[in-house]
C-alpha positions in Angstrom: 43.6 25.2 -32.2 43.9 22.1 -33.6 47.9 22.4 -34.0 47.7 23.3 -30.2 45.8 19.9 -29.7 48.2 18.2 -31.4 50.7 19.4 -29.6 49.8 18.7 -25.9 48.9 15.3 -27.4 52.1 14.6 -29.0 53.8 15.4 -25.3 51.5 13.3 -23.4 52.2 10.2 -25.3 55.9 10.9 -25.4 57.7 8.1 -23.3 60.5 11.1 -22.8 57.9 14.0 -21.5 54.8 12.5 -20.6 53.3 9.3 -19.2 55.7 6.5 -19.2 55.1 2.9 -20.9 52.6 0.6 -18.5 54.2 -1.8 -16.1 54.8 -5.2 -16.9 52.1 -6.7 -14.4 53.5 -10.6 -15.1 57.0 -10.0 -14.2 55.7 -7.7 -11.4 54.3 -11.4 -10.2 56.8 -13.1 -10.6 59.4 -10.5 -9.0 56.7 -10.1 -5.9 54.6 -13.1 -5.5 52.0 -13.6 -2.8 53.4 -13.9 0.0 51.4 -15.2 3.1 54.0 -13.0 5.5 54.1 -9.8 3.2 51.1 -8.7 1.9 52.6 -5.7 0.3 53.9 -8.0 -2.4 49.8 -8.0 -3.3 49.8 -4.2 -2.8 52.3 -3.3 -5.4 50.7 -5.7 -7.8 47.9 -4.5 -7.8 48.4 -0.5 -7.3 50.2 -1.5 -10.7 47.4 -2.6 -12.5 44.9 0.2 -11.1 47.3 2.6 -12.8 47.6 0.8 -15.7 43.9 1.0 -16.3 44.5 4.8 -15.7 47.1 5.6 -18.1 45.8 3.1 -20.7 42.5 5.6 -20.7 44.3 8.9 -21.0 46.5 7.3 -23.7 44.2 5.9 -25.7 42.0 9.0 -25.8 45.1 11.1 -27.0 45.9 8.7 -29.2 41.9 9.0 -30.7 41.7 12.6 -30.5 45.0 12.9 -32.4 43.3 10.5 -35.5 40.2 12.5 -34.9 41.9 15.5 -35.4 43.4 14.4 -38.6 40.2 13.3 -40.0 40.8 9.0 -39.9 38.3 8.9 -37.5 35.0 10.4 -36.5 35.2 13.3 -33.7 33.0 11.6 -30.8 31.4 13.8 -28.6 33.6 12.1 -25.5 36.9 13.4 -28.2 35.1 16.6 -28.1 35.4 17.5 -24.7 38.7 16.1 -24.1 40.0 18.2 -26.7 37.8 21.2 -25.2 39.5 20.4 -21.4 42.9 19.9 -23.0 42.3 23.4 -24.3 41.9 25.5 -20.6 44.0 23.4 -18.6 41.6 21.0 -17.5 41.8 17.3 -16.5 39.0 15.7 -19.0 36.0 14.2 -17.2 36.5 11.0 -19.3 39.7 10.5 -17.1 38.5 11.7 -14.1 35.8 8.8 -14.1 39.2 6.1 -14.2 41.3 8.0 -11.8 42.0 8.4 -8.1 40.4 11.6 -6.9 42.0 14.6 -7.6 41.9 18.7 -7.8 45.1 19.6 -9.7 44.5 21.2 -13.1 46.1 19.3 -15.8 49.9 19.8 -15.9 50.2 19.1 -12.4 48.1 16.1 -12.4 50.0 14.4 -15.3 53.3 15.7 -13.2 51.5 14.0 -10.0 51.0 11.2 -11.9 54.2 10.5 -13.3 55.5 11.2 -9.8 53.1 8.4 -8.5 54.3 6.6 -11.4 58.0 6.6 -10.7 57.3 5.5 -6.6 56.0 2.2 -8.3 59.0 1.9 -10.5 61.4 2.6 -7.8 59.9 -0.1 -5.4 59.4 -2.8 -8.3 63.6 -1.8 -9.1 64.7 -1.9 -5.1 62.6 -3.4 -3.4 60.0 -2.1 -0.4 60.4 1.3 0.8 61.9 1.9 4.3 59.1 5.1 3.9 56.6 5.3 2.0 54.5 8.1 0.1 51.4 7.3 1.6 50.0 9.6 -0.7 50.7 8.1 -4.3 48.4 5.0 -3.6 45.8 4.9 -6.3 43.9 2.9 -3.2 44.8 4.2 -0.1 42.9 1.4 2.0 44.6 -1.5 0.6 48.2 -0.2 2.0 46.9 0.1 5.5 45.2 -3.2 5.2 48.6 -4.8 4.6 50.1 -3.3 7.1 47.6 -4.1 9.7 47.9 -7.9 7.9 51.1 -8.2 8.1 51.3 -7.4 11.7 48.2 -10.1 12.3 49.9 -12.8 10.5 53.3 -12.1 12.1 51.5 -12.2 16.2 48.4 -14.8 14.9 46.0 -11.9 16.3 42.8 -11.9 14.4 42.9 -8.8 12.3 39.7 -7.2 13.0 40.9 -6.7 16.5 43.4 -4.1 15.2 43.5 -0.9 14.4 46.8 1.7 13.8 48.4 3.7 16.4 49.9 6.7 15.2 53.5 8.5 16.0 54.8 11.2 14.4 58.8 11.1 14.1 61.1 14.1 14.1 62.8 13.6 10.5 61.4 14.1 6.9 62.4 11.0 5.7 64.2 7.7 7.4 66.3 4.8 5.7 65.2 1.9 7.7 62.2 -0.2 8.6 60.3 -0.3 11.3 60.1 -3.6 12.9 56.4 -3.6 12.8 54.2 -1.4 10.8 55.5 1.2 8.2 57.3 4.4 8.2 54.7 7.2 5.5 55.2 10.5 4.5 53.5 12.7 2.5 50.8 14.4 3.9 49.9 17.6 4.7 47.9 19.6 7.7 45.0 22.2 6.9 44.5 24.8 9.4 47.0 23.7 12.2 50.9 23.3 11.7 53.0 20.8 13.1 55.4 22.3 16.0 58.8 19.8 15.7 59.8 21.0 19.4 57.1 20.2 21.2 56.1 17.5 18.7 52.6 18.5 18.9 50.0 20.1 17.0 50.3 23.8 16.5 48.6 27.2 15.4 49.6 27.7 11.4 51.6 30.3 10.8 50.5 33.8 9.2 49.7 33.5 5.4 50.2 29.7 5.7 47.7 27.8 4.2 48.9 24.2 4.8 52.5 22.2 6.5 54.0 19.7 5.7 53.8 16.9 8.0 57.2 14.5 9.1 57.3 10.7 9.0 54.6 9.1 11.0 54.9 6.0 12.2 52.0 3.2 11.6 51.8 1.0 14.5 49.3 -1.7 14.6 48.3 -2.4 17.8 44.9 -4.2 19.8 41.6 -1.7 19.4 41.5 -1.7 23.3 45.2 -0.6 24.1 45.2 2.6 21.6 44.4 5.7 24.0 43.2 8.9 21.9 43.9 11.0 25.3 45.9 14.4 24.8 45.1 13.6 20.8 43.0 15.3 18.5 41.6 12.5 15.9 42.3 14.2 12.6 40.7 12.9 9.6 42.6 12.2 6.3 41.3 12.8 3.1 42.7 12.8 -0.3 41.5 16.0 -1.7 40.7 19.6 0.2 36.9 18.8 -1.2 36.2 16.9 2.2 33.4 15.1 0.3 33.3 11.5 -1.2 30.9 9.0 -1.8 31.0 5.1 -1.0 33.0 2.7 -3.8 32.0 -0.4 -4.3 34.5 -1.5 -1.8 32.3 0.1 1.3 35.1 2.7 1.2 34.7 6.6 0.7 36.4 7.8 -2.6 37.8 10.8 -0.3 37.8 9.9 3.5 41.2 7.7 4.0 41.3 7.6 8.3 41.8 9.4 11.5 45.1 9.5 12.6 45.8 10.6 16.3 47.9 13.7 16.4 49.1 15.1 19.9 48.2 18.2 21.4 48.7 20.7 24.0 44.6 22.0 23.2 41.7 20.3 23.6 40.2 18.1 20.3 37.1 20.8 21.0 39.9 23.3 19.7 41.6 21.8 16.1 37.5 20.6 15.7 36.4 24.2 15.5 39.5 25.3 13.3 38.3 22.3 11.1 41.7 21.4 11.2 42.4 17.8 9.0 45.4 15.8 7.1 45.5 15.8 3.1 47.6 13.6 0.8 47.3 16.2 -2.0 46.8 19.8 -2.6 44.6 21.1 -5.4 48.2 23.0 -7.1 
C-alpha cells in the first residue's frame, strides 16, 4: 500500500504528469497591470493566485505524506486520510476545503485542474481570450463582474444598473471579440438539450443525460431594457449538487446566475423538468 502511495504521489508532483509549477504572480502584474478600462487584467491576477493557494495545498500534502511515509516525519491524522482517499480514488477533504467546488473523483479532478490550469497559462502567453471557458474560473463571480465593469466604465453607466443579457450563438467556438461583453463556452444543460435550428431550448434526447451548450454571448445591458419574454431563466450552477452555501463574499459556493435561454414552451415547462446550466459534470 504504501509503495502504491508513493506512487500516485510521485505522479502528482511530477512537473511532466501532474500539477504544473505555480504561476509567477509578479510578472503576472507586471505583464497585466490594473487597468481602469480592463478589469480582466485584475481577473487573471487574481484567479492566478486562488489557484496557487490550491495547488500549493495539494502539493505540499503529497510532499508530507511522501516523508511520512518514509518515516522523517510523524503520520498526522490530516496525512492519514489523504493517504486513505488517495487509496479509493478520492479527492482528500483537506483539499476539498481549498478548492472550487467539485464532484469529479480524483483523476479527473487533477485532469480538470490541470486543464483549468493550462487556460490561465494560455491567456498569461497570448493574451485575452476571444472565448472564454467560463467554466475554469476558480471564482466564477469575479469574471462577470468585469465584464459588466468594463462595459460601465466604457458607457460611464453606474454599474449597479446592469445586468447581462444573454444570446446563444450558433458555433462552438469563435476567434474574435465581441465589441462589448465576452464570448463563454463551456457549459452544459441538464434535462433539456439545445436545438441549433431553431436556436431554442429543446427536449433531451433518449439516454442523454446532459448537452453541450454553444458560445453564448454576455451582453451587458440596463436592468430595465432586458425582456425575459419567450425565455426560460435557467440557473447555473457549478456542480449537479444544486446546493451551496454563502462565502464570505455574499456569493453561493454553487449558484453562479440565470441566464435567459429561448424557448418555444413555457418557463412553467423546463421548471418542472428542473431543467438548469452546469459548468462541470461529476465524471
Amino acid at each position: 500500500i504504501d509503495s502504491l502511495i508513493l506512487m500516485i504521489i510521485s505522479s502528482g508532483i511530477n512537473a511532466e504528469y501532474g500539477l504544473p509549477a505555480g504561476f509567477d504572480i509578479d510578472d503576472a502584474i507586471e505583464k497585466y497591470p490594473v487597468k481602469y478600462e480592463e478589469s480582466m487584467n485584475t481577473v487573471l491576477v487574481q484567479e492566478m493566485e486562488r489557484f496557487n493557494r490550491l495547488c500549493d495545498v495539494i502539493k505540499s500534502s503529497l510532499l508530507n505524506l511522501q516523508k511520512a511515509i518514509k518515516g522523517l516525519v510523524v503520520m498526522a491524522e490530516s496525512l492519514e486520510k489523504v493517504a486513505g482517499s488517495l487509496l479509493v480514488g478520492k479527492v482528500p477533504e483537506l483539499w476539498s476545503k481549498n478548492s472550487y467546488p467539485s464532484l469529479k473523483p480524483l483523476g479527473s479532478y487533477i485532469t480538470d485542474l490541470v486543464a483549468r490550469l493550462m487556460f490561465l497559462q494560455t491567456w498569461y502567453n497570448n493574451d485575452k481570450p476571444t472565448c472564454f471557458w467560463v467554466s475554469a474560473f476558480y471564482f466564477n463571480q469575479a469574471f462577470l463582474t468585469g465584464v459588466k465593469q468594463n462595459y460601465a466604465r466604457k458607457y460611464t453607466i453606474p454599474i449597479d444598473k446592469l445586468d447581462l443579457d444573454f444570446e446563444v450563438l450558433p458555433c462552438d467556438d469563435i476567434d474574435q471579440h465581441p465589441d462589448d461583453g465576452a464570448y463563454v463556452k463551456g457549459l452544459y444543460l441538464e434535462a433539456a438539450r439545445w436545438d441549433g435550428k431553431k436556436m431554442s431550448l429543446a427536449e433531451s434526447n433518449p439516454k442523454v443525460l446532459y448537452d453541450v451548450v454553444p458560445v453564448i454571448w454576455l451582453k451587458p445591458a440596463i436592468k430595465t431594457e432586458i425582456s425575459t419574454e419567450g425565455k426560460y431563466v435557467s440557473p447555473v450552477y457549478k456542480t449537479s449538487a444544486r446546493q451551496g452555501q454563502l462565502s464570505t463574499t455574499g456569493h453561493s459556493t454553487n449558484f453562479v446566475l440565470a441566464i435567459n435561454l429561448p424557448t418555444i414552451k413555457p418557463q412553467k415547462h423546463w421548471v418542472l423538468r428542473g431543467t438548469c446550466l452546469l459548468c462541470s459534470l461529476d465524471d
